[in-house]
Each structure stands twice: as C-alpha cells, then as structure tokens.
C-alpha positions in Angstrom: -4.8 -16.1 -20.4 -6.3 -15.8 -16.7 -2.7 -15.6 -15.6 -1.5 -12.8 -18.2 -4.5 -10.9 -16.9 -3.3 -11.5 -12.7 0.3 -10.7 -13.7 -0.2 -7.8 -15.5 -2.9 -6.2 -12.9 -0.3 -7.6 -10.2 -3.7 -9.5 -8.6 -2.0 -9.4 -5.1 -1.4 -5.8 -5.1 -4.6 -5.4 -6.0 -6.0 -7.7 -3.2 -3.4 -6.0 -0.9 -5.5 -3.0 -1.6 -8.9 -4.0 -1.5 -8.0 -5.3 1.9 -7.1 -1.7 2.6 -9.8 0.2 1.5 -12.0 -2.0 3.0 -10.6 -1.4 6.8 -11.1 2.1 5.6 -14.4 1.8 4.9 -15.1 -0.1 7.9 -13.5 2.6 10.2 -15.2 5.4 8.7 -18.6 3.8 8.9 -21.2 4.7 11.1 -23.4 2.4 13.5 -26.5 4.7 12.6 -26.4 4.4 9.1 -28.3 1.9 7.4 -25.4 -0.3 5.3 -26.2 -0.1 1.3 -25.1 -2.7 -0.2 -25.1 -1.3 -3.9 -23.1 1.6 -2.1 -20.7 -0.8 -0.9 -20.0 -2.9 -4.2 -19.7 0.3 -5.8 -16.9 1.5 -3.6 -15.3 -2.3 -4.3 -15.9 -2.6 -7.6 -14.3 0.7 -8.3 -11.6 0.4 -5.9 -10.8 -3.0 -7.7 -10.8 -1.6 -11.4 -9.0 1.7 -10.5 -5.7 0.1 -8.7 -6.2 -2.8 -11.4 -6.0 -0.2 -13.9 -3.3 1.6 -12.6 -1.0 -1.2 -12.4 -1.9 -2.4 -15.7 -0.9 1.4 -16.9 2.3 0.7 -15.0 3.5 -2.2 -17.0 2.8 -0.4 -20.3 4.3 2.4 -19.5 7.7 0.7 -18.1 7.8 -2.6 -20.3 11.2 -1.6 -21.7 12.3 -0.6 -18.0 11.1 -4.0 -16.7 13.3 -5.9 -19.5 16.4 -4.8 -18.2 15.4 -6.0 -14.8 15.2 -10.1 -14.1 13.0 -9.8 -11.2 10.4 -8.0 -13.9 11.8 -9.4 -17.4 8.5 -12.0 -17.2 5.7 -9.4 -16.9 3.7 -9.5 -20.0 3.9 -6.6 -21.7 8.1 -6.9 -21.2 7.9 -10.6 -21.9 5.9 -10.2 -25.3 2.7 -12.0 -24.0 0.8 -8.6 -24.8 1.3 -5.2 -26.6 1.9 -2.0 -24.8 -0.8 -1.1 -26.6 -3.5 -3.5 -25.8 -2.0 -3.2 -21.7 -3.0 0.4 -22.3 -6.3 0.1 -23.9 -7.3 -2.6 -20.8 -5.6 -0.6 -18.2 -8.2 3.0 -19.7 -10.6 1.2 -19.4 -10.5 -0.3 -15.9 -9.3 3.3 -15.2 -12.5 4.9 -16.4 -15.1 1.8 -15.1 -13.4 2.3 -11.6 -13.7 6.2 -11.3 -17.3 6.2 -12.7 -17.9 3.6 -10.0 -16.1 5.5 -6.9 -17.5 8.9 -8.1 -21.2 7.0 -7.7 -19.9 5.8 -4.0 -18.4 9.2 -3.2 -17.6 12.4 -4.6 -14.4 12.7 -2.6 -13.4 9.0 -3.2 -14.0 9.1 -6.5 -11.4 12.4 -6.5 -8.7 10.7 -4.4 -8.9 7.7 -6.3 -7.9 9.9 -9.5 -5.4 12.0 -7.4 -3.4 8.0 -6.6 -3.5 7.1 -10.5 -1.6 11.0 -10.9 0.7 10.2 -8.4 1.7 6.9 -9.2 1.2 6.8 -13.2 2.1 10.3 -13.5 4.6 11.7 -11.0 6.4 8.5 -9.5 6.5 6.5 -12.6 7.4 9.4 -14.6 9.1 11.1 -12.8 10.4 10.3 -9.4 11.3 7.1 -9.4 13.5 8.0 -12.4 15.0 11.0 -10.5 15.2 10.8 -7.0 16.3 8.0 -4.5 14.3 9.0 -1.9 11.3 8.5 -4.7 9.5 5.7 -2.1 8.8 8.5 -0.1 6.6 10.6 -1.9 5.5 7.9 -3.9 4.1 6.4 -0.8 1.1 8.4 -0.7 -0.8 6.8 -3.6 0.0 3.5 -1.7 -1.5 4.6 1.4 -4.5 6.4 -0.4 -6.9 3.1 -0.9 -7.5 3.2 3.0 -8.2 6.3 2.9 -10.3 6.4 0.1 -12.4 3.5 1.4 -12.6 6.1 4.4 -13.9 8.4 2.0 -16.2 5.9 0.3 -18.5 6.1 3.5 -17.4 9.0 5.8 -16.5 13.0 4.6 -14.3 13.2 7.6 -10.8 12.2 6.0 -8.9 14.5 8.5 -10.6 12.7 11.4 -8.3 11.5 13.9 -8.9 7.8 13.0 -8.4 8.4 9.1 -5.0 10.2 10.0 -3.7 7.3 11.9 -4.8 4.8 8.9 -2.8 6.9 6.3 -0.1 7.0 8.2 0.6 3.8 9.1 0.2 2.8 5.8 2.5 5.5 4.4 5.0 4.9 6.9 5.3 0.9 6.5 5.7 1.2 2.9 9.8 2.4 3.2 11.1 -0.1 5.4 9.1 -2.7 3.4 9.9 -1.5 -0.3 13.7 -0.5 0.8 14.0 -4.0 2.1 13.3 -5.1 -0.9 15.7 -2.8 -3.1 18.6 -4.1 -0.9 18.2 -7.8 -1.8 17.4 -6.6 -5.3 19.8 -3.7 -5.1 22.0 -5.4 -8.7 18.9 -5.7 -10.6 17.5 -2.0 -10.0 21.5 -0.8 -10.7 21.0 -3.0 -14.1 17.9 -1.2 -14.5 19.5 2.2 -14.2 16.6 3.0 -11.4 18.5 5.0 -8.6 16.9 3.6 -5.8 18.0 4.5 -2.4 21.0 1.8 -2.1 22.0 2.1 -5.5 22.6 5.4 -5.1 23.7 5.6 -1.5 24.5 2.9 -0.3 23.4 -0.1 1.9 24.6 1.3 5.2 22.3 4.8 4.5 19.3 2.5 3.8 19.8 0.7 6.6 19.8 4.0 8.8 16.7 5.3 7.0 15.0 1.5 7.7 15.5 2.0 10.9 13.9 6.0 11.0 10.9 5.0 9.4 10.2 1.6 11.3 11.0 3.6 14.4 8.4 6.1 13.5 5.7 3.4 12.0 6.2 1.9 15.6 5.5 5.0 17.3 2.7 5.8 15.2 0.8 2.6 16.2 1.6 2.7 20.1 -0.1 6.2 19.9 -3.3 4.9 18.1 -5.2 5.3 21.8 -4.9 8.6 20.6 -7.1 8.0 17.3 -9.1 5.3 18.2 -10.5 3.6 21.2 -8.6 0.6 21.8 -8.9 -2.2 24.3 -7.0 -4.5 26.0 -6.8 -6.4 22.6 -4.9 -4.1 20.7 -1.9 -4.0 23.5 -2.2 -8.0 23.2 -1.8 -8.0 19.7 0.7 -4.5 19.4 3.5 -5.8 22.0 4.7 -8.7 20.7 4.4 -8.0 17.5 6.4 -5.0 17.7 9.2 -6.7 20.1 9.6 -9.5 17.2 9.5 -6.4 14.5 12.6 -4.5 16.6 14.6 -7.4 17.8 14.8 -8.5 13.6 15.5 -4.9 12.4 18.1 -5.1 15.0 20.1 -7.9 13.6 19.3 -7.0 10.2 20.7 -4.0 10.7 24.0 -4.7 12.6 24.5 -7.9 10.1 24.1 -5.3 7.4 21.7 -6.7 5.4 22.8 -9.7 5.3 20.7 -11.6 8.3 17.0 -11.7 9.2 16.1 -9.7 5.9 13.1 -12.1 5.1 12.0 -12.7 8.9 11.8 -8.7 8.9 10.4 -8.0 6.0 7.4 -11.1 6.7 6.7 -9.4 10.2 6.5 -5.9 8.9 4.2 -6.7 6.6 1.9 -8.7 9.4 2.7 -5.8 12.0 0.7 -3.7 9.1 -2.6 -5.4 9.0 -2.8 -5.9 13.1 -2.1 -2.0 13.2 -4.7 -1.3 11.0 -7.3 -4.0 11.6 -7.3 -4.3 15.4 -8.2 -0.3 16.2 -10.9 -0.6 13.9 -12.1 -4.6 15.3 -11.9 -2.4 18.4 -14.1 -0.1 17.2 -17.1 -2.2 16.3 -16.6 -5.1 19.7 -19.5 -3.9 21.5 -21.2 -5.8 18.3 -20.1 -8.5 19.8 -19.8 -7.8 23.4 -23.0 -6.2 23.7 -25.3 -7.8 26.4 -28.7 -9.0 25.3 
C-alpha cells in the first residue's frame, strides 16, 4: 500500500520539489530574523501536500492517457490498483491540507502555490500538453514555482534579483531535461497520441531547441554574480560542470540522439542543483567563515 501511495504522489518528484522550495526558502531568508520553526514546517508540510496532491490529481485525471503509454501503463490509477475516484478524493484533500498550510506560512505562497496546481492540473494537463508541442514551455512555470514559492514562504521580495535567477534556472533546465526524455520515449508518447515536440516535429528540431535552451540555462547561471554574491566556490563548482554539460550536448547532438543521451541528461540534472545550491551556500559562508 506504501508503494501505491509513492507511485501515485510520484514521491521523487515530490522530494525533487521540497529540495526546491527549500533553497528558496533558504535564499530568501534573512540573517536578522529570528527562524520559526512552526513557520518553517508549515511552509514544508504544505509544500509537500500541495505538489503531492497535484500529482496525485494528475494520475486521476490522465489514467486512460497513461494506459496507452508503457512507460505509464503501471501507475495505479491506469493499472487498476485504485479508482480515479479515490486518487481524486486523496489528491482534494492533500490539495486543501497543503494550501491551508502555505496560506498560514505566507499569503503570497500560499497564492502561488494555487496558481502551480492551475497551471499544471488545469492548463497543461488540460489543455496544453494536449494541444501544443511546445506545451514544456509554458508548462514549465508550475515546475519552477516551488523555489519560488519557498522564496515566498519567508521573503515578499519574489522579483528580487536572487528569486529571478532561481526561477529561471529552474524554468530553463526543465526543456532540455523533459525533451530529452520525449526523444528516447518519442514511440510511446506517439502511441499515446500526446504531440510532444519530436512527435510532432521531429528529432532534428528538438535537438536544435535542446541546444537553445541549455545554451541559455548556461548563460543564466554564469551571470548569477549578477543576482547573488558568489565566491570563488561557485566558479569551482560552475566550470567544470558546465564544460562536461556542453561537450555531452555536443555529441548528443551531432550523433542525433543517439549517443551521450543518458550522460547528458544525468549532468543536466546535477548542473541544476549546483546552480541553484552554491549561490545561495554562498550566501550564508560567512556562517561558517566568520572569525571568532
């Protein structure tokens, strides 16, 4: 039963997520303010119910979708191990338990939090992903919104410098890394009748687009000394992480798909947490550096 319950609230994602919004909350905090630890479980505990909520919706509301697809066939609601139904009931009512518990961390969390679970439930699931190929981009933002909204949890500011380079890292890394993945996968979402972007384009157009956006999630993060105040450590960390991203989407590119697809897709998703982590690390050394 304990696994039914990880698979259908995709635990990982979930984790993925926390992990997120809790660099966000960590960036947007303030060394003068006293740390409140019922604040802080409040802004977890919520975070964790509304994405686990949301992904439980997910499955309910794509079970017949995800039967036509063998990479999703075995999710529980499309596998029979649980009713659309019931996945909805559990999936309300980790919605509502998460918003009442943002809303009590922040106002503005607790909003954004509902604004991801319209955008992914409502207008990607719905809607975009059913239309459009480029439907990663827009559908994007709810991905990138849990660093943001654990920016929100703690700090007003979400248009501050340092939350704006936090949102878009995340929003940028989430094409090359999902359009990886619908090029290995590209028969199964065809199956599905889902016009993803090489489905519907082409390999050799997804490829080119792969290669905009990791150009411009690269770019993004060599600028962060203009949103944060890094140190020597982030340009430690950054360089050869970034070398190792380019020379793979280099020979995944010119193989055309066919070489270095798991080697790239593995290091974009470590270049993602060193972008995000380090600048904010940064941020807080002088805990650590700080002469007695």
């Amino acid at each position: 039963m304990l696994r039914i319950f990880a698979d259908l609230t995709k635990f990982g994602i979930v984790l993925f997520s926390i992990l997120a919004g809790l660099i966000g909350y960590a960036a947007g905090y303030q060394s003068e303010v006293h740390f409140d630890l019922h604040h802080f479980l409040n802004f977890l505990l919520g975070l964790y119910f509304l994405s686990s909520g949301s992904l439980a919706l997910n499955q309910a509301q794509e079970w017949k979708l995800d039967q036509k697809m063998n990479r999703t066939s075995k999710r529980p609601v499309a596998a029979g191990k649980l009713t659309p139904s019931a996945a909805g009931l559990l999936a309300l009512f980790f919605l509502v338990a998460g918003a009442q518990l943002l809303f009590s961390a922040s106002l503005l969390a607790g909003a954004l939090g509902l604004i991801s679970v319209f955008l992914y439930n409502g207008a990607y699931t719905l809607y975009w992903k059913r239309q459009w190929a480029f439907a990663a981009v827009p559908g994007a933002i709810p991905g990138a919104l849990p660093v943001t909204i654990g920016y929100a949890a703690i700090n007003s500011h979400i248009f501050s410098p340092e939350s704006v380079y936090l949102f878009l890292i995340m929003f940028l890394w989430q094409m090359p890394h999902f359009w990886v993945l619908t090029i290995k996968y590209k028969e199964d979402y065809a199956q599905g009748g889902v016009p993803v972007l090489p489905v519907a384009r082409g390999v050799s157009v997804t490829l080119y687009h792969i290669v905009v956006y990791t150009l411009a999630y690269i770019g993004v993060a060599f600028a962060a000394p203009l949103f944060f105040q890094v140190s020597w450590m982030y340009v430690l960390f950054f360089a050869p992480i970034s070398v190792k991203l380019l020379l793979d989407l280099r020979r995944y590119y010119r193989s055309n798909a066919e070489q270095k697809w798991l080697s790239f897709f593995m290091w974009i998703n470590i270049s993602l947490f060193v972008f995000l982590a380090v600048p904010v690390i940064d941020k807080w050394n002088f805990l650590f550096t700080r002469s007695n």
